[in-house]
C-alpha positions in Angstrom: -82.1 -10.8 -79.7 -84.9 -10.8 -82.2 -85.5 -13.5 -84.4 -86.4 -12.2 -88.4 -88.3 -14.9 -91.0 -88.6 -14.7 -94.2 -91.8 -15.9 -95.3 -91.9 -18.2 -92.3 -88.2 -19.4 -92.4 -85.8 -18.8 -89.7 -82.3 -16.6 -91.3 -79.2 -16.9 -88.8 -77.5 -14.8 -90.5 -78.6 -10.9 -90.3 -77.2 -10.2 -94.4 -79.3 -13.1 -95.4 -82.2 -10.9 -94.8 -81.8 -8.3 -97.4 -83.9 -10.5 -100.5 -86.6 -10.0 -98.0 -87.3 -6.4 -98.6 -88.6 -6.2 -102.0 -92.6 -7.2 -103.4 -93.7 -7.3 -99.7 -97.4 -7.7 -98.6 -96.6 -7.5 -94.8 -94.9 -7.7 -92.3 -95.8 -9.6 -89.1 -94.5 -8.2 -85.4 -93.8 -9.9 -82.5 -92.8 -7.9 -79.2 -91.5 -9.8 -76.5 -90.2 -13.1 -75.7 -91.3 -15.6 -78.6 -89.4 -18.9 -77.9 -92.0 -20.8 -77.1 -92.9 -21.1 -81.0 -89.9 -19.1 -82.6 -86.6 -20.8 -80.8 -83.8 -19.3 -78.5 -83.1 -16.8 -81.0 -86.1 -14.6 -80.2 -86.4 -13.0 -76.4 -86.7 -9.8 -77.6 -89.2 -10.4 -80.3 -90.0 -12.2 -84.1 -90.5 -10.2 -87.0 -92.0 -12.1 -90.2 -91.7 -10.6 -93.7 -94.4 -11.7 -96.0 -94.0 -11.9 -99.7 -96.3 -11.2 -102.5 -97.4 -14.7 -103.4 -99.5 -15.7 -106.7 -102.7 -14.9 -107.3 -105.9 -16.6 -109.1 -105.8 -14.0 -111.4 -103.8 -12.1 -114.1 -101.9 -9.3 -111.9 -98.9 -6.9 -112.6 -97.3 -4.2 -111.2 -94.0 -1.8 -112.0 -92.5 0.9 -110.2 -89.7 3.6 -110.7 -88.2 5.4 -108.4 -85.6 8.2 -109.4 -83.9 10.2 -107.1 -80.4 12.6 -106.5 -77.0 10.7 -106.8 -78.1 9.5 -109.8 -80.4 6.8 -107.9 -82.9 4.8 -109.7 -84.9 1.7 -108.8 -86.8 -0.6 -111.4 -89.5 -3.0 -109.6 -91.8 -5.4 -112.1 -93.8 -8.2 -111.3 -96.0 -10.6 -113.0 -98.1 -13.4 -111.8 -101.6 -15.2 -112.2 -102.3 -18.6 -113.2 -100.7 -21.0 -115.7 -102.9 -22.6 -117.8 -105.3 -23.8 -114.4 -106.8 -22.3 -111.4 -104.7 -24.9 -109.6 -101.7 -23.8 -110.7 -100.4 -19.9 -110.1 -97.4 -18.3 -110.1 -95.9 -15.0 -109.2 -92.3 -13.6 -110.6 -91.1 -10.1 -109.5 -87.2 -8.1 -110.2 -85.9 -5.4 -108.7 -82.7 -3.7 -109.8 -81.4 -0.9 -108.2 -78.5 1.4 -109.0 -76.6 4.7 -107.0 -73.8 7.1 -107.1 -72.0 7.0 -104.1 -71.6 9.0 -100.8 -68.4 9.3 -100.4 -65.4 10.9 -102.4 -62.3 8.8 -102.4 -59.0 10.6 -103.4 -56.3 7.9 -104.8 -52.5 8.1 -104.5 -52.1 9.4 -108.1 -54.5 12.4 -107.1 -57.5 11.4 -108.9 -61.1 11.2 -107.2 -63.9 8.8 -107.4 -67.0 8.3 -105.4 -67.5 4.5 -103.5 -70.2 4.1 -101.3 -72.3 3.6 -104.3 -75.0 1.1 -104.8 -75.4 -1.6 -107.7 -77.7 -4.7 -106.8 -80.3 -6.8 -108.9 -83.0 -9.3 -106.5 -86.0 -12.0 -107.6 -88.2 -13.9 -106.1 -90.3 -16.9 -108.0 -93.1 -17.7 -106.6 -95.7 -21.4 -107.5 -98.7 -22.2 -105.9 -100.3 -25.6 -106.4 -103.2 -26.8 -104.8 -103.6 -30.6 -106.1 -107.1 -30.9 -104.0 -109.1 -28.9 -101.7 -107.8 -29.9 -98.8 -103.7 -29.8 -100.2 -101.6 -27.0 -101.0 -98.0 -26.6 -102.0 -96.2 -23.1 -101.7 -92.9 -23.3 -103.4 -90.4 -20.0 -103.1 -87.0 -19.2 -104.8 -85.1 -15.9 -104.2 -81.4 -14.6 -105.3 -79.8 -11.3 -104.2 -76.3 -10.0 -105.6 -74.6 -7.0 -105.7 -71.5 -5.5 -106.9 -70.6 -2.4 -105.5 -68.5 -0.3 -103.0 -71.2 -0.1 -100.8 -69.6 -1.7 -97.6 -67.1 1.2 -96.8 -65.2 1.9 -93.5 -65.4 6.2 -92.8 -64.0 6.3 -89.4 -60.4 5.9 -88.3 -60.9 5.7 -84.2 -58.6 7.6 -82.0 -57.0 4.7 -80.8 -55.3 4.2 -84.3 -55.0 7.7 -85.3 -53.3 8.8 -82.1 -50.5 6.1 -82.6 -47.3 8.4 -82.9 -45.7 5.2 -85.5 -48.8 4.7 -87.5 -49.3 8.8 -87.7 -45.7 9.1 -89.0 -45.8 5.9 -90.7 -49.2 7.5 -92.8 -47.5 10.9 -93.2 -44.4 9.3 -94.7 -46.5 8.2 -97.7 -48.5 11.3 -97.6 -51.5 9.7 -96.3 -54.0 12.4 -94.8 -56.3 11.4 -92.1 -59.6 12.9 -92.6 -61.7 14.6 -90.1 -64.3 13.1 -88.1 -67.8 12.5 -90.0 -65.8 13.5 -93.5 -67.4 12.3 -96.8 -63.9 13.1 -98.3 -61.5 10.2 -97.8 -58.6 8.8 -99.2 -57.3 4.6 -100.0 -55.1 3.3 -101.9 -57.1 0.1 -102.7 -60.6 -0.5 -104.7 -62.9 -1.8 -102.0 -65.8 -3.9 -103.0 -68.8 -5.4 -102.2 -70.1 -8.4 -103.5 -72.6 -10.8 -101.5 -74.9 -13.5 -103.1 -77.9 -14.3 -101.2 -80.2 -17.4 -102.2 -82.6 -19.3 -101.2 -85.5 -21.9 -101.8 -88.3 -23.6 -99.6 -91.2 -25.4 -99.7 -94.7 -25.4 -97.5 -97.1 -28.7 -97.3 -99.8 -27.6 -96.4 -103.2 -30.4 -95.4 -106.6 -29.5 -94.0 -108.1 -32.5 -92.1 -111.9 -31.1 -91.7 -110.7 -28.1 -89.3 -107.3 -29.1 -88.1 -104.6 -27.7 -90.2 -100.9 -29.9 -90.7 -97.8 -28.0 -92.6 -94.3 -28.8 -93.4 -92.2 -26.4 -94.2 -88.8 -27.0 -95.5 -85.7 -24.6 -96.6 -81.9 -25.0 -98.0 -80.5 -21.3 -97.7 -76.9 -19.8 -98.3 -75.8 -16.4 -97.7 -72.2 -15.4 -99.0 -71.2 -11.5 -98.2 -67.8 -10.7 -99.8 -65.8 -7.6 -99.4 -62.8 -5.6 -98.7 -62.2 -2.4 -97.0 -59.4 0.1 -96.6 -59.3 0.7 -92.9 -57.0 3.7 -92.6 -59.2 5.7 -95.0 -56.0 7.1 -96.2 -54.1 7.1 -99.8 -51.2 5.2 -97.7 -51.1 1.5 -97.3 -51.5 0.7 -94.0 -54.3 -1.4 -92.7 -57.0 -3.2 -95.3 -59.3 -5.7 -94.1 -60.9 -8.9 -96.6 -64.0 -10.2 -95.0 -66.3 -13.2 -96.3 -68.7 -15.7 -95.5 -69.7 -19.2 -97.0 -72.8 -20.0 -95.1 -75.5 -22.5 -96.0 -78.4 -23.8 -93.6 -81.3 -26.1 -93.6 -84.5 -25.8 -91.8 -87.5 -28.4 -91.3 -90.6 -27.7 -89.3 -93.6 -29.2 -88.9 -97.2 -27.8 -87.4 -100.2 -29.5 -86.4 -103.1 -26.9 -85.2 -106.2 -27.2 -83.6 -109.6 -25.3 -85.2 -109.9 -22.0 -84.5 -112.8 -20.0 -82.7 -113.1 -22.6 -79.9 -112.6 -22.6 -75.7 -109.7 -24.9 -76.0 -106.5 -24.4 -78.9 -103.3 -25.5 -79.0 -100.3 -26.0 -81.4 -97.8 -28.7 -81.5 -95.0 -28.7 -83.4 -91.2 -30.3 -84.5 -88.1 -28.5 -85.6 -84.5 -29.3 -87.0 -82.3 -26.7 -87.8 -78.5 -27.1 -89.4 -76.2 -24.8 -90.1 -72.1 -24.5 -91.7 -69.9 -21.2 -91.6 -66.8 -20.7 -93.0 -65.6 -17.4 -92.2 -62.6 -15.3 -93.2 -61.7 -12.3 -91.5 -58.2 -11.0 -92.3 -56.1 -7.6 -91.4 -53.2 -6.8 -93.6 -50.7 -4.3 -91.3 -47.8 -3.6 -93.4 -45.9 -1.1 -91.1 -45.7 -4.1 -88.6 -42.3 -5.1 -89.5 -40.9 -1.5 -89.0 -42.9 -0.6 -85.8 -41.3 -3.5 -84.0 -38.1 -3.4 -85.6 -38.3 -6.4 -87.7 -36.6 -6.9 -91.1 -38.9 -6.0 -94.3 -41.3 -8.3 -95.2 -43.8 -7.6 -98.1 -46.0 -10.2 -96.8 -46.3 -8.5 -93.2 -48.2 -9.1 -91.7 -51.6 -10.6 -91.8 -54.0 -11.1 -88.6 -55.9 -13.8 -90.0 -59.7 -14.1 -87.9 -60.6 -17.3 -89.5 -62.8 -20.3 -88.6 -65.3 -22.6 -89.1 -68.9 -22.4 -87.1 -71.2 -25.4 -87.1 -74.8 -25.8 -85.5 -77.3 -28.2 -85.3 -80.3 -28.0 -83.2 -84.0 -29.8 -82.7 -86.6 -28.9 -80.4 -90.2 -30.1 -79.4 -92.7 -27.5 -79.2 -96.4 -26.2 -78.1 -98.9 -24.2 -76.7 -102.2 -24.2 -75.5 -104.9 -21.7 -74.6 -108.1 -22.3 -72.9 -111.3 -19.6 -73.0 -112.8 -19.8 -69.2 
């Protein structure tokens, strides 16, 4: 696995990384195993996305892009300092906006299009540096969107070759598509709608060349949405998945000067993490596959649960120059 940061914090979860991907001034790559300094998560690598942070002075920046589907994306940002060279700030919005993919025919023979995309993200950004030899780095970002964007295209051949389902499909004049088609039928208005936030803080203290940091972070991440699996115009299978996950992250650093025969880096960490999931399968023709009397509320696979993780660890490293 590879672990991804966000500005130096640690996301579990892989949708709690799209904020990220917006105002970026790098992005920091590390092949290989990484545990060492980046935690069990990361024997195949680390990747670090670096923010635009605030600047001494007066700086801002927009951007368009337009292109087909009727796709457009706004960027602004604005930063500099406020009122004191000790004090800076950067704030930057992106909102972007497409047509979808994907034609969807409904069971009353109209059409729409769903595999669209309609999002909005922001990222504040402070910088205070009390003294010369103390800084403090304070980030906020929120991510939402509100679209079909999260849409299931493939029926597999283990369900479509099911002589009940096929005939259950047909009897409601459900059409499976071909294989790779754009044009698809439901008989339900899929959605996608995750919020993504997050905030953190970084102490950082220079003690002549030795360096100490804390850095601390709350995050949640809470992807929402509902699919129709069948990709037909009959009701047959529809899935509702969600997430309610929040963690909490502490590290602290202590690192030698650079440039000299002998460096090292020693380090703490606490990490703590809550998941409620929901995962649920509606498969109406249940009740008549098995022969079961009718049931408008069969029936439901319900994939639910709870996941809960707390960890700590000790860490450093040392080089010597021969």
């Amino acid at each position: 696995s590879t672990a991804f940061h966000l500005n130096g914090v640690y996301l579990s979860r892989s949708a709690g990384a799209i904020p990220g991907f917006f105002d970026v001034e790098r992005v920091e790559v590390l092949r290989g195993p990484q545990g060492t300094l980046y935690g069990r998560n990361a024997t195949g690598g680390s990747v670090n996305v670096i923010s635009k942070g605030p600047s001494s002075q007066f700086a801002s920046e927009a951007e368009l892009t337009v292109g087909n589907y009727s796709h457009y994306r706004v960027l602004g940002a604005l930063g500099g300092p406020l009122g004191s060279e000790r004090v800076t700030a950067r704030l930057a919005v992106q909102a972007e906006q497409r047509d979808g993919y994907t034609d969807v025919m409904r069971p009353d023979g109209t059409k729409d299009d769903i595999e669209d995309q309609r999002d909005i993200m922001a990222r504040l950004s402070v910088r205070l540096e009390p003294t010369d030899t103390f800084s403090i780095d304070l980030i906020g970002d929120y991510y939402e969107a509100d679209d079909a964007g999260s849409v299931w295209l493939y029926f597999g051949p283990g369900a479509a070759t099911n002589p009940f389902l096929r005939q259950y499909i047909a009897a409601q004049g459900g059409v499976v598509p071909r294989v790779r088609s754009r044009d698809i039928g439901s008989d339900v208005d899929a959605f996608n709608r995750p919020k993504i936030w997050g905030v953190s803080g970084k102490l950082t203290w220079t003690f002549g060349d030795y360096t100490l940091s804390s850095l601390s972070a709350y995050r949640v991440t809470r992807p929402r949405n509902f699919n129709d699996l069948d990709v037909t115009t009959a009701n047959a299978i529809t899935q509702f998945r969600s997430e309610d996950d929040e963690q909490l992250s502490q590290e602290l650093q202590m690192v030698s000067p650079a440039g000299r025969d002998f460096e090292w880096l020693l380090g703490a960490y606490y990490f703590d993490e809550s998941n409620d999931v929901r995962n649920e399968y509606l498969f109406p023709f249940v009740d008549d596959m098995f022969g079961l009397p009718a049931d408008p509320t069969c029936c439901k696979l319900r994939l639910n649960g709870q996941a809960n993780t707390e960890a700590s660890a000790i860490f450093g490293e040392a080089n010597y120059d021969f």
